[in-house]
C-alpha positions as CSV (number, residue, x, y, z in Angstrom):
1,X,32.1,-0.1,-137.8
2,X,34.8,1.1,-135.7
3,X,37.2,-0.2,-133.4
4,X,36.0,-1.6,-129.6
5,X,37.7,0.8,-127.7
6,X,39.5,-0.5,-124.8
7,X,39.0,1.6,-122.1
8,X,36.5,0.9,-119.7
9,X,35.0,2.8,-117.2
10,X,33.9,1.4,-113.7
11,X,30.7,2.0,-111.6
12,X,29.7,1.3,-108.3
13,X,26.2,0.2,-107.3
14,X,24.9,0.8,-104.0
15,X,22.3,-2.6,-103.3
16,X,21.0,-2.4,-99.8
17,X,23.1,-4.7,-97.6
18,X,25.5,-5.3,-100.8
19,X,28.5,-3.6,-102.6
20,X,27.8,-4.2,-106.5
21,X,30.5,-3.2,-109.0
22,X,29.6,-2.4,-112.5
23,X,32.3,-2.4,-115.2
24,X,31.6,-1.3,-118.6
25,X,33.2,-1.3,-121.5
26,X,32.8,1.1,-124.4
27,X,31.8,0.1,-127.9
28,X,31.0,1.6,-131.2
29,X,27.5,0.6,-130.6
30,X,27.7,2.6,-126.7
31,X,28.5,1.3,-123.2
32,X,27.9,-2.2,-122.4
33,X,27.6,-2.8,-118.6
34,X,29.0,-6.4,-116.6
35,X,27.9,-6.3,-113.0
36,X,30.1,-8.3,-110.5
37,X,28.8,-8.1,-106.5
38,X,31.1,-8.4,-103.6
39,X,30.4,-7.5,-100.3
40,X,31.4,-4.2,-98.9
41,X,33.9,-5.2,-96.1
42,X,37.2,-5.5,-95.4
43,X,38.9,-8.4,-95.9
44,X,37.3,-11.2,-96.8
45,X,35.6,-14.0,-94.7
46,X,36.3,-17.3,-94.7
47,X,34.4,-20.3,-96.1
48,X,32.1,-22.4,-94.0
49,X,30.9,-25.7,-94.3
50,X,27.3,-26.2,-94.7
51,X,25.5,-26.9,-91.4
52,X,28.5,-25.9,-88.9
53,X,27.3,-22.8,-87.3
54,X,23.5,-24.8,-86.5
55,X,25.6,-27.5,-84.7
56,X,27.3,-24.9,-82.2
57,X,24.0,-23.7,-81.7
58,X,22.5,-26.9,-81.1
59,X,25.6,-27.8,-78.7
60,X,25.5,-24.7,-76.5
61,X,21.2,-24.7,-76.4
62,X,22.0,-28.3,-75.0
63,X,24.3,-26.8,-72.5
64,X,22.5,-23.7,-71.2
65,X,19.2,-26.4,-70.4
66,X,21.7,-28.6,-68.4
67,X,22.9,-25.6,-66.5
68,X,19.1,-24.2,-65.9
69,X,17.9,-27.5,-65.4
70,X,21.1,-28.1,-62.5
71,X,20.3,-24.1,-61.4
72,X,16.6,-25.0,-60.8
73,X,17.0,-28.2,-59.0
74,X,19.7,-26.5,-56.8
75,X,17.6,-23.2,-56.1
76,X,14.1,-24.5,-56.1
77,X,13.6,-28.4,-56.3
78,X,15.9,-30.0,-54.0
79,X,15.7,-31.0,-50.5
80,X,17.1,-29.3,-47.2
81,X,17.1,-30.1,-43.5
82,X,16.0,-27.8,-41.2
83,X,15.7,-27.9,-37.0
84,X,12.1,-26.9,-35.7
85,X,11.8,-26.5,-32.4
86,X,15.0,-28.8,-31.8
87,X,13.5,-31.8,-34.4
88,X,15.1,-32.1,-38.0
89,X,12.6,-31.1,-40.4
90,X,12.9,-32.0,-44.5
91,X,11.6,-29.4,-46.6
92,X,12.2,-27.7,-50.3
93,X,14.4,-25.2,-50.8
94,X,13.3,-21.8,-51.2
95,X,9.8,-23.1,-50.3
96,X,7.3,-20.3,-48.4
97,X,8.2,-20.8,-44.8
98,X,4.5,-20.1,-44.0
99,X,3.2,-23.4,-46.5
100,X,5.8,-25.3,-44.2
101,X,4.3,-24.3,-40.8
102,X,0.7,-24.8,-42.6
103,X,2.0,-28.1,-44.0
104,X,3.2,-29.2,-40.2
105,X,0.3,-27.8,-38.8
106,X,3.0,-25.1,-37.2
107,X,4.5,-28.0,-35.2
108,X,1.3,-28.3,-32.4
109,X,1.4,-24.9,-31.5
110,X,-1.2,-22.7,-31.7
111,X,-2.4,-19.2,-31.6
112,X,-3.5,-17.3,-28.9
113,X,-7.2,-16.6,-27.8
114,X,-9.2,-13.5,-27.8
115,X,-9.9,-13.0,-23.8
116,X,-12.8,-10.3,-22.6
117,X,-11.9,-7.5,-20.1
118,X,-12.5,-9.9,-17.6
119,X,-10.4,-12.9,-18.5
120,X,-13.1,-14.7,-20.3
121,X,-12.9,-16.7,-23.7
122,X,-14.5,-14.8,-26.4
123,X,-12.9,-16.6,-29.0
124,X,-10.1,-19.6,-28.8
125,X,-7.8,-18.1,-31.7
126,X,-8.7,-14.4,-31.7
127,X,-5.4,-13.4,-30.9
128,X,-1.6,-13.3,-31.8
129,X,-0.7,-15.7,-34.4
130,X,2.1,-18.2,-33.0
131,X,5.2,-16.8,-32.6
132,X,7.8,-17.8,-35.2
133,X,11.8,-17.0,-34.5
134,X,14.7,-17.7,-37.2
135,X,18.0,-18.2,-35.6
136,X,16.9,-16.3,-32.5
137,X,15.3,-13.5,-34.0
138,X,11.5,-12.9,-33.5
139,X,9.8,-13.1,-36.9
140,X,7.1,-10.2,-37.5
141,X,3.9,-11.6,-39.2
142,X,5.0,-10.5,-42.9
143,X,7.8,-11.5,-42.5
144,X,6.4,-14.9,-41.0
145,X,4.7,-14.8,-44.6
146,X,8.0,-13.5,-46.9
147,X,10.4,-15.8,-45.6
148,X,11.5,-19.1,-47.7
149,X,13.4,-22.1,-46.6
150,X,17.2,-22.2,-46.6
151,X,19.5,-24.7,-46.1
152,X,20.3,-24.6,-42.5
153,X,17.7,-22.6,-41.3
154,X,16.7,-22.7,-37.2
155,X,13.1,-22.2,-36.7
156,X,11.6,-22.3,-33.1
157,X,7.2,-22.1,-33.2
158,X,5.4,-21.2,-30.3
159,X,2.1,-20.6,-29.3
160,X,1.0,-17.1,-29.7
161,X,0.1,-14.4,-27.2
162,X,-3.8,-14.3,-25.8
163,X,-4.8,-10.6,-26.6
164,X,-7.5,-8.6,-24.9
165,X,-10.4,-7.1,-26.7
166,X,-10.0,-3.6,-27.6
167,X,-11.8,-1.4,-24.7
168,X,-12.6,2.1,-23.6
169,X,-10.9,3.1,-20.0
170,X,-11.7,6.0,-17.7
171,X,-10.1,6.4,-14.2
172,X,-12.9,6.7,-11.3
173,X,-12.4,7.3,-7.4
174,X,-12.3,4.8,-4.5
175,X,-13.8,6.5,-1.5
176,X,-12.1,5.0,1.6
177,X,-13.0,2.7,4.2
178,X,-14.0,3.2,7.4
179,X,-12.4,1.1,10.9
180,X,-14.2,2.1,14.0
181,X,-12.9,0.9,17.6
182,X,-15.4,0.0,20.2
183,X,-15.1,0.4,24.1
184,X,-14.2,3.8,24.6
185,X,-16.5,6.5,26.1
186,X,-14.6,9.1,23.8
187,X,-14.8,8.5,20.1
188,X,-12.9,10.5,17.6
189,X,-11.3,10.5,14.1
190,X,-7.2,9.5,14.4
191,X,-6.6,9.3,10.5
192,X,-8.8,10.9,7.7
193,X,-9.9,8.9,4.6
194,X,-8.1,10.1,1.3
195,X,-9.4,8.6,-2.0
196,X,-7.5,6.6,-4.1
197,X,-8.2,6.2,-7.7
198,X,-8.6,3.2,-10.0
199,X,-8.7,2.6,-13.9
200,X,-12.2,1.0,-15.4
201,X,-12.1,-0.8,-18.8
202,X,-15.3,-2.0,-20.6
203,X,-15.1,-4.0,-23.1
204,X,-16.4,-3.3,-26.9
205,X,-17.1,-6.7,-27.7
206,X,-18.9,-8.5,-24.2
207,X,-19.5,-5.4,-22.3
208,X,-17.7,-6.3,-19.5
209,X,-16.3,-4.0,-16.7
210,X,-12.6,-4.4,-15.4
211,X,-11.3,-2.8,-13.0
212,X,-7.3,-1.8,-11.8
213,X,-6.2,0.1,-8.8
214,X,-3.8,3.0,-9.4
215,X,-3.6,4.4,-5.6
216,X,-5.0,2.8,-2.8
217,X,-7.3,4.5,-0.8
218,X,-6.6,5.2,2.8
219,X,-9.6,4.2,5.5
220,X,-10.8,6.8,8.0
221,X,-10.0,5.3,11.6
222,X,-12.4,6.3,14.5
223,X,-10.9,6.0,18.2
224,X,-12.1,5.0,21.3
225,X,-10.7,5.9,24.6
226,X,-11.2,6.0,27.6
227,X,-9.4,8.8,29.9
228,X,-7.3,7.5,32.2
229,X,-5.6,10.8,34.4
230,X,-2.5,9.7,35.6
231,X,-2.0,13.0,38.5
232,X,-5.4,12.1,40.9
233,X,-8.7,11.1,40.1
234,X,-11.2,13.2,38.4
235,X,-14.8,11.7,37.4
236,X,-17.3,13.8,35.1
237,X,-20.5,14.4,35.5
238,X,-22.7,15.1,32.6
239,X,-26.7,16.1,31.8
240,X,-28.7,15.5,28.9
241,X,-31.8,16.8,27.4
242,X,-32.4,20.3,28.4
243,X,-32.1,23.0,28.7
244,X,-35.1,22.8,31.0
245,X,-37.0,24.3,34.2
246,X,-34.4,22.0,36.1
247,X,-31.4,23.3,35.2
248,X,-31.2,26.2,36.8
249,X,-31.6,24.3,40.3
250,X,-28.7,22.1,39.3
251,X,-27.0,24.9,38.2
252,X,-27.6,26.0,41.6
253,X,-26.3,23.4,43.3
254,X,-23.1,23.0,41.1
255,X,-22.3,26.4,41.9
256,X,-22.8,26.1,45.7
257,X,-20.7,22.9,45.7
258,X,-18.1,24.6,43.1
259,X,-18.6,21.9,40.8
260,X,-17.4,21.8,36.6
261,X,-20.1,19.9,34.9
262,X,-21.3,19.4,30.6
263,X,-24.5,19.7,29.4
264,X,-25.7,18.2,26.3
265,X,-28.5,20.5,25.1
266,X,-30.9,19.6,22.3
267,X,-31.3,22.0,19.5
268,X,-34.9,22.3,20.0
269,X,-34.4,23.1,23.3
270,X,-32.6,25.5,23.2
271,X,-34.5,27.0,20.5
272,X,-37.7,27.1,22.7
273,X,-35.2,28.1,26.2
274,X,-32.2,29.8,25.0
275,X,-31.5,31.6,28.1
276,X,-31.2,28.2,29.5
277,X,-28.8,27.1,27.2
278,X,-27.0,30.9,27.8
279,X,-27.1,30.1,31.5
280,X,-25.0,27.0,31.3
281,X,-22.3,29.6,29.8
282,X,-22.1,31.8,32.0
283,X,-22.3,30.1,35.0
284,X,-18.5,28.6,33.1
285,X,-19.9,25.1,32.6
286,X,-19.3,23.3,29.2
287,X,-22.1,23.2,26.6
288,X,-22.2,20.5,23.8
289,X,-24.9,19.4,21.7
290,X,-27.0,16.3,22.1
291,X,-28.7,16.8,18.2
292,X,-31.5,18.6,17.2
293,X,-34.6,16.5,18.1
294,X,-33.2,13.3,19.6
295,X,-33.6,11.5,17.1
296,X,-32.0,7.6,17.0
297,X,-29.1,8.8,14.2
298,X,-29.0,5.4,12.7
299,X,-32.3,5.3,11.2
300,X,-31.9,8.8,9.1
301,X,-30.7,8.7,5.8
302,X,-27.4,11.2,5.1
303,X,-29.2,14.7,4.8
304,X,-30.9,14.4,7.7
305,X,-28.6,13.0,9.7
306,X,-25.9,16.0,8.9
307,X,-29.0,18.3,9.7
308,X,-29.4,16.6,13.1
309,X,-26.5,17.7,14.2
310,X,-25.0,21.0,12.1
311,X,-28.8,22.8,12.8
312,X,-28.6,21.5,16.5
313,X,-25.0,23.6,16.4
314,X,-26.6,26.3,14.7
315,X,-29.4,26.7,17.5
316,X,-26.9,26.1,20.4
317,X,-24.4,28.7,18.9
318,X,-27.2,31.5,18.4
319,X,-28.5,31.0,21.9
320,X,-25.2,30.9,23.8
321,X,-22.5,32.6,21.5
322,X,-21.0,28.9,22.2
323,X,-20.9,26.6,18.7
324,X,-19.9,23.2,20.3
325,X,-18.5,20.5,18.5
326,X,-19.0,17.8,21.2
327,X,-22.0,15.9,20.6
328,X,-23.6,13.2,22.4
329,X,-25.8,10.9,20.5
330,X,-29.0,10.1,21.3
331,X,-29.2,6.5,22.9
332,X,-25.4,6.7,22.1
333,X,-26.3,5.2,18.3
334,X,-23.3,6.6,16.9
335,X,-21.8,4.1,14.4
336,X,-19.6,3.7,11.4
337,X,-22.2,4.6,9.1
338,X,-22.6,7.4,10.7
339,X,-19.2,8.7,11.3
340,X,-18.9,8.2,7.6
341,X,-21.4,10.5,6.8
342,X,-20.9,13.3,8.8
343,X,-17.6,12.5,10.7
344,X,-17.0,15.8,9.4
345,X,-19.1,18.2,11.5
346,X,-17.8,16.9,15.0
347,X,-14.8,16.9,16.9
348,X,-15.9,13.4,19.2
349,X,-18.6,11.8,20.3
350,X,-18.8,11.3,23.9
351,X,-20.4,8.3,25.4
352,X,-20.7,7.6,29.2
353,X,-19.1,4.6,31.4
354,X,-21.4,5.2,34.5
355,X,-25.4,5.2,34.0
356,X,-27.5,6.2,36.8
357,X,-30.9,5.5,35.1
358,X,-32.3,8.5,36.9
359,X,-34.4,8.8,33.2
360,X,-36.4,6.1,35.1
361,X,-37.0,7.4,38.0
362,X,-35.4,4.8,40.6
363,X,-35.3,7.5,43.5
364,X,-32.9,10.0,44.7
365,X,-30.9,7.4,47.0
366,X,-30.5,4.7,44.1
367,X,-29.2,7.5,42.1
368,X,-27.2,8.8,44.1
369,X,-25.8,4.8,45.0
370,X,-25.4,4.1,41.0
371,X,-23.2,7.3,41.0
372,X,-21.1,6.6,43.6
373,X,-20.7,2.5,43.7
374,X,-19.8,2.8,40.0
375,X,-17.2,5.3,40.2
376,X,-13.7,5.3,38.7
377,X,-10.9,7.7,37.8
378,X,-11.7,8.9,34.2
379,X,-15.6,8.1,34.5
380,X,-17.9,10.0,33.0
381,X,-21.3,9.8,34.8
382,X,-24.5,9.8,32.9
383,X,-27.4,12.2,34.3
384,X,-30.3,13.9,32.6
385,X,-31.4,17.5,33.1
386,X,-34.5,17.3,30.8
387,X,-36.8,15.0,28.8
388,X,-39.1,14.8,31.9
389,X,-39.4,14.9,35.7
390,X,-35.8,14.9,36.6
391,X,-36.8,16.3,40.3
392,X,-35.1,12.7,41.9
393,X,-32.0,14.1,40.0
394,X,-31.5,17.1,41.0
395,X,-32.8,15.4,45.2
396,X,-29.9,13.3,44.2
397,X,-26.7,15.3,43.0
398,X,-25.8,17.4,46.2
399,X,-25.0,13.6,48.0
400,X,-23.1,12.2,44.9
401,X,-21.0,15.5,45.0
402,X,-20.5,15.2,48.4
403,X,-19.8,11.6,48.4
404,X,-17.4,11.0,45.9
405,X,-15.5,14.0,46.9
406,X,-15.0,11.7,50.2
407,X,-13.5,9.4,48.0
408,X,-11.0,11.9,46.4
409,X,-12.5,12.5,43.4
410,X,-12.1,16.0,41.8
411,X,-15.0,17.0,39.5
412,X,-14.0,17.8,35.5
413,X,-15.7,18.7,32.6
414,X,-15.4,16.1,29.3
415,X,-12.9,18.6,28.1
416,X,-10.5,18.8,30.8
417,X,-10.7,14.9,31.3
418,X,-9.7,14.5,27.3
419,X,-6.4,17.1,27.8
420,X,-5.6,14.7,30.9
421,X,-5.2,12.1,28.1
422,X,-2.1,12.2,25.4
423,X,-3.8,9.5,23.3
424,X,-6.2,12.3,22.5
425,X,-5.4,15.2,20.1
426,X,-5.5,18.6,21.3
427,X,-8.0,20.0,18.5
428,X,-10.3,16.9,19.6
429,X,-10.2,17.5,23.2
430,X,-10.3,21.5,22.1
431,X,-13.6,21.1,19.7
432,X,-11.4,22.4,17.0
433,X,-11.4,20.1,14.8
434,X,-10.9,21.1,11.0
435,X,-11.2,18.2,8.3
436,X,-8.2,18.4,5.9
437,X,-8.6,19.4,2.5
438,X,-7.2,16.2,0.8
439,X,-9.2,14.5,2.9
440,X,-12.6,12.4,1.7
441,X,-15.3,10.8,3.9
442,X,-16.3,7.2,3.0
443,X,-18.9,6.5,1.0
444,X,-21.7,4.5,2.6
């Protein structure tokens, strides 16, 4: 056998997570291997007791639930005092404001109702939610609902806002009014309507209609005067109905006595005569329409009455050349409803102040007495020309010339006596009256 030699080669091990050393020492017989493990560090670490390191852990476990524990009843579990409306309120920290106003019954108030178009209850919390502030500041709904409860806090709860239902609107037209004097013999517009406008809401859920003015309307205003000539005294004599086979004997007799006069022809009439109606024009006398057919004006409805008097105009125009806007209506029925309706197509509507019933057929001497007695400066004297036997009339107008001439009257047509008036415009008084374009009539 030969000698152990006594070298001896090392040789290192790689373990997984370990450092393993093995020596070796060569013999006759071949290598012969001793393993001896160390960890691969440097340095070395020092020796522990058994059960040390589990204590610490055990100690510091034991602090961390103390300080979550502490943390959680700080942050989460504790109680804080809060002012509601004014009152000192105990609640949870952190806690959802909205459980707290839920849990108070939000401190009496209440929210607001759902209210119809027209300010009817359609449902007694249909509307805004009450109204919630934080320190002064208005709270929107979510934010109502992502708010929690600090210590501190300032809450002030209110009852909420009614709401309307939701509607559909369109703006609509208010025709004007109408204010009518009485008393006058001369009636005229003075002011023009003009629409206003208004807003209409209906609502989606009851139906109803609302309604809001935007611009008020202005009323049409109808005059009445009566002419007072402040330079002498002038009276008016005036004859209805024809043109007929009188009038040319009273146009006669005006002419001798070098008397003005106004005639208010029917539209038929002068259909059926139109050289009558041409007469009173040329012998310079004033023609102006007393309607088509004499028909009482208050008992058509709108179309005929605006035919009453714009074919009456028509028919006096094409027999005279003359298109008069001076009408005088039959029975004098001339009222607001009818001024609303075709206030338009006329300039005024003359009346009379002195009636001598000659249509009845009195006599020639109480005509001629009813003329005279009744007599005033600015009267306008009612006669008739046609609509039957007017022979006591025409007997009867050479002595009421005559006699109220006595009395210093001077004789004027309606025309003249208006332009003796400054309370009546000159396009009335002119019959050239033009309705303004902004204007509307009233809507009856």
């Amino acid at each position: 056998m030969g000698k152990r030699s006594t070298v001896s080669d090392r040789k290192q091990y790689i373990h997984p997570g370990k450092a393993t050393h093995l020596h070796y020492t060569t013999t006759a017989r071949g290598k012969r291997y001793v393993a001896s493990a160390s960890r691969a560090r440097r340095g070395r670490r020092p020796s522990r007791r058994p059960g040390s390191s589990k204590a610490v852990i055990v100690a510091v476990a034991a602090v961390a639930l103390v300080i979550g524990f502490a943390s959680a009843w700080y942050f989460l579990l504790r109680d804080v005092t809060i002012s509601v409306n004014g009152e000192q309120v105990v609640a949870r920290v952190n806690a959802p404001l909205a459980e707290v106003l839920e849990e108070h019954d939000y401190f009496g108030a209440v929210p607001g109702r759902l209210l119809s178009v027209g300010g009817n209850v359609l449902e007694e919390r249909g509307g805004e939610p009450c109204a919630v502030s934080r320190r002064g500041e208005q709270l929107a709904p979510e934010q109502v609902e992502a708010a929690r409860i600090q210590e501190g806090d300032v809450f002030t709860v209110a009852d909420g806002a009614d709401t309307e239902e939701t509607s559909t609107e369109e703006t609509q037209e208010i025709a004007p009014g109408i204010q009518r004097e009485t008393g006058g013999a001369i009636q005229f517009v003075s002011q023009w309507g003009k629409a206003g406008s208004k807003r209409v809401k209906t609502g989606e859920v009851s139906g109803e209609t609302a309604e809001e003015v935007l611009e008020e309307p202005q009323d049409m205003v109808v005059s009445s005067v009566n002419p007072r000539p402040s330079n002498g005294k002038y009276v008016v004599l005036t004859f209805d109905d024809g043109p007929s086979s009188y009038t040319p004997q009273i146009l006669e007799i005006l002419k001798e006595k070098g008397v003005r006069a106004t005639f208010f022809n029917l539209g038929s009439q002068a259909q059926s005569n139109p050289s009558g109606s041409r007469a009173i024009v040329d012998a310079g006398q004033e023609l102006a329409s007393h309607t088509m057919a004499h028909r009482n004006l208050p008992t058509a409805d709108r179309d005929t009455l605006r035919s009453e008097i714009s074919t009456a105009a028509d028919a006096l125009s094409e027999a005279s050349g003359t298109h008069p806007q001076m009408i005088r209506a039959p029975y004098g029925a001339f009222g607001d409803t009818e001024w609303a309706r075709s206030g338009d197509l006329i300039s005024c509507n003359v009346l009379w102040n002195v009636d001598t019933c000659d249509w009845e057929r009195p006599g020639a001497d109480a005509i001629r007495a009813a003329a005279v007695n009744n007599a005033f400066n600015g009267a306008i004297i009612l006669m008739h020309d046609g609509g039957g036997n007017r022979e006591q009339t025409v007997a009867a107008l050479p002595g009421i010339i005559d006699d109220l001439r006595a009395k210093g009257y001077e004789f004027v047509t309606v025309s003249e006596l208006m332009n003796m008036d400054d309370r009546i415009p000159e396009d009335v008084a002119n019959g050239t009256v033009s309705m303004p374009e902004e204007a509307v009539l009233p809507s009856v």
